[in-house]
N, C-alpha and C positions, 0 to 999 in steps of 0.2 A: 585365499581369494581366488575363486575362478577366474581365465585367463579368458578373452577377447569377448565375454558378456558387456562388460561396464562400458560408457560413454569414453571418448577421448576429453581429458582432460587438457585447458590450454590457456592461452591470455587473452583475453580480449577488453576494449576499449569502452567504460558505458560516460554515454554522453546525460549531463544533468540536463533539466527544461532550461536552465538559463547559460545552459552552453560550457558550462565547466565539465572538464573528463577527468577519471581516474582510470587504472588498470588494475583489472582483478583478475582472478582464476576463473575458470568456467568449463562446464558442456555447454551453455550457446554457441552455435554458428562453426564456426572453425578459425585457427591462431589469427590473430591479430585486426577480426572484422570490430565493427562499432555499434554498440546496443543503445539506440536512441530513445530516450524513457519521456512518457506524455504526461507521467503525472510520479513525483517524486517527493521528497520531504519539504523541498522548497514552494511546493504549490497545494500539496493537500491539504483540505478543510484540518484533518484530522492532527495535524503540526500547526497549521496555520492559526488556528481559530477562531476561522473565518469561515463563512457562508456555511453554519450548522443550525438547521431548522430541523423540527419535528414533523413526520408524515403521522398522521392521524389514521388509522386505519379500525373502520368500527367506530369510532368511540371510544378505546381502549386507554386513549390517554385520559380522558373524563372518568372513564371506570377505574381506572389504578387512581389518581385523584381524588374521588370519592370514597375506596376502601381504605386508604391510607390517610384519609386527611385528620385524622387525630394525635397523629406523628408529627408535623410540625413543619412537614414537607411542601416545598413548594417549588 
C-alpha cells in the first residue's frame, strides 16, 4: 500500500432521522465529528413502504402493460 495517498481513517458519530447514534469508522469529516442523516432506513419509502407511486413518463407504463398483458401481469 502506498504511504500518505489514502484518506485518514477514524471514528465518527452518525446520528439516525429519529435521533438515535451509533459510532463507526470512517474518512468523513475528522475523529469524533457527527454525520446527521436526512433520510435513512427509518424514513425511506424504499424500507418503509410507503409513499411508492409510479411516474409515467411517455406512456411507457401503458406500453410495457400492453406488450406484456398476456403474462398475467398486473
Amino acid at each position: 500500500m502506498k504511504k500518505e495517498i489514502h484518506p485518514e481513517y477514524h471514528t465518527i458519530t452518525v446520528e439516525m432521522t429519529d435521533g438515535t447514534q451509533f459510532e463507526t469508522r470512517s474518512t468523513y469529516g475528522s475523529e469524533g465529528d457527527v454525520l446527521k442523516l436526512d433520510i435513512d432506513t427509518k424514513t425511506h419509502p424504499a424500507w418503509t413502504g410507503q409513499g411508492g407511486h409510479l411516474v409515467d413518463s411517455a406512456g411507457q407504463v401503458a406500453k410495457f402493460n400492453k406488450r406484456f398483458e398476456g403474462f398475467g401481469i398486473k
